[in-house]
C-alpha positions in Angstrom: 6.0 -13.0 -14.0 7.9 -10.1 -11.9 5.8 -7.9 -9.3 6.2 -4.9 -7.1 5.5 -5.7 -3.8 4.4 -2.3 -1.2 7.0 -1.6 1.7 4.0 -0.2 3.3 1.0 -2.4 2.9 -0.5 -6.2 1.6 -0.5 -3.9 -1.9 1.1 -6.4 -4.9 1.4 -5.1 -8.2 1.8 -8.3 -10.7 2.5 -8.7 -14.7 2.4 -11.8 -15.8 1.4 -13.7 -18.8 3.1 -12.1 -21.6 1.8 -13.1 -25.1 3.0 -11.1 -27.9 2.1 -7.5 -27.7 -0.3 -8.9 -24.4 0.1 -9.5 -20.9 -1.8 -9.7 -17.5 -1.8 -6.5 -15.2 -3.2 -7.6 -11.8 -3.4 -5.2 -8.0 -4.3 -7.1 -5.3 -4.6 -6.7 -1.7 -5.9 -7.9 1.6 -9.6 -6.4 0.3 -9.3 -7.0 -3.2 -8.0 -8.1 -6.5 -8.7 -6.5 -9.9 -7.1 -8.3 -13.0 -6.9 -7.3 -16.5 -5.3 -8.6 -20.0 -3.4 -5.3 -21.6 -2.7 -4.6 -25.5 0.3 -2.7 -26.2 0.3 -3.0 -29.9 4.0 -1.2 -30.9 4.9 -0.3 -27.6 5.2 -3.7 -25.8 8.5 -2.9 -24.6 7.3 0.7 -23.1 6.8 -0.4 -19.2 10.2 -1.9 -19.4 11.7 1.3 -20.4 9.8 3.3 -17.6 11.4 0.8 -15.5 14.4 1.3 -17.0 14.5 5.3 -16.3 13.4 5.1 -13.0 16.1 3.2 -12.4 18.6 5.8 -13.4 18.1 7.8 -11.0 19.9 8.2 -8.3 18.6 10.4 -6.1 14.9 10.9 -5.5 13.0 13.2 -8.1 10.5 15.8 -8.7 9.0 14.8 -11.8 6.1 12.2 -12.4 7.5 9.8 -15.1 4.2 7.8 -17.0 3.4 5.2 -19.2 -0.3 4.2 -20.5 -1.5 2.1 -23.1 -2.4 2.8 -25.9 -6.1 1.7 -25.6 -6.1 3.3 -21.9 -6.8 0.7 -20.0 -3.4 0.5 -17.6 -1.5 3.4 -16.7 1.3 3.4 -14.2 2.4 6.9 -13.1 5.4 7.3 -10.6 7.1 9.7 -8.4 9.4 9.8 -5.6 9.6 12.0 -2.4 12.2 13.3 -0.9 12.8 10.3 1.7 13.5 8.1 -1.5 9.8 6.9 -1.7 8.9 5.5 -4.8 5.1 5.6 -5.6 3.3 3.7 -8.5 -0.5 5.4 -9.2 -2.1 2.9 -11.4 -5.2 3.0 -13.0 -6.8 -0.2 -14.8 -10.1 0.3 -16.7 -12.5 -1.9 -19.0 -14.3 0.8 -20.5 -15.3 -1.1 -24.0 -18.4 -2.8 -22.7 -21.7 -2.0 -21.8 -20.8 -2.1 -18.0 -17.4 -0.1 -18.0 -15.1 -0.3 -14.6 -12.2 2.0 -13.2 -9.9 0.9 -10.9 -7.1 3.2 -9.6 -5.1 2.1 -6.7 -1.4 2.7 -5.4 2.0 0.8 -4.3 4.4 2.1 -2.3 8.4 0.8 -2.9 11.6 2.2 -1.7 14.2 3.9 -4.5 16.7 1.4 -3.8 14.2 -1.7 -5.2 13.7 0.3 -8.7 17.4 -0.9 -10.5 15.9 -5.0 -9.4 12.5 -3.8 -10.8 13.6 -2.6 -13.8 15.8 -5.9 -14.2 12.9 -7.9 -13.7 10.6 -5.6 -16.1 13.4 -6.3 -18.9 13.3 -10.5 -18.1 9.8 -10.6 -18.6 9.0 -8.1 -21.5 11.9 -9.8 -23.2 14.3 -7.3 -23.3 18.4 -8.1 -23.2 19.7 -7.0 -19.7 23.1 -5.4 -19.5 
């Protein structure tokens, strides 16, 4: 399991559970929780490589860097403002059943956190760390 925990709120973004090309994306916060089992199929290692180029940089930037899955249902997009604020839009959905849900919430980190994210994305999705 490794999370993001917000620098400005309750806000905890969790992935745990990895099975495979599986694991368990969950938000929660003082009002709610939403929790949801992802299928990455051939891009299992994708998050950790978002992770991976955030960390990279080492100044704030102007892009939006994003990864989704390939069915849709968990997207993570992320940007950075100029005071080094690092913030994660994600979107969770279960939209293959008769009573679809969206979910779209944020989580606010600082810049300097992103290299011990990205280590922590690379433990748990099982990729060596240098």
């Amino acid at each position: 399991m490794f999370s993001i925990r917000s620098s400005e709120s309750g806000n905890e973004l969790i992935f745990d559970d990895v099975k495979g090309d599986n694991f368990t994306v969950c938000f929660k916060s003082f009002e709610l929780s939403v929790k949801h089992e992802v299928w990455t199929y051939t891009d299992a290692h994708g998050l950790s490589n978002l992770f991976k180029r955030l960390a990279e940089y080492e100044l704030p930037w102007s892009s939006t860097e994003v990864w989704e899955s390939i069915e849709g249902e968990f997207s993570l997009h992320a940007t950075c403002n100029s005071r080094g604020v690092v913030n994660f839009k994600l979107c969770i959905s279960n939209s293959g059943n008769a009573e679809p849900w969206h979910f779209s919430g944020n989580i606010c980190t600082e810049i300097g956190q992103i290299p011990s994210i990205a280590k922590a994305a690379q433990q748990f999705f099982g990729v060596s760390v240098g």
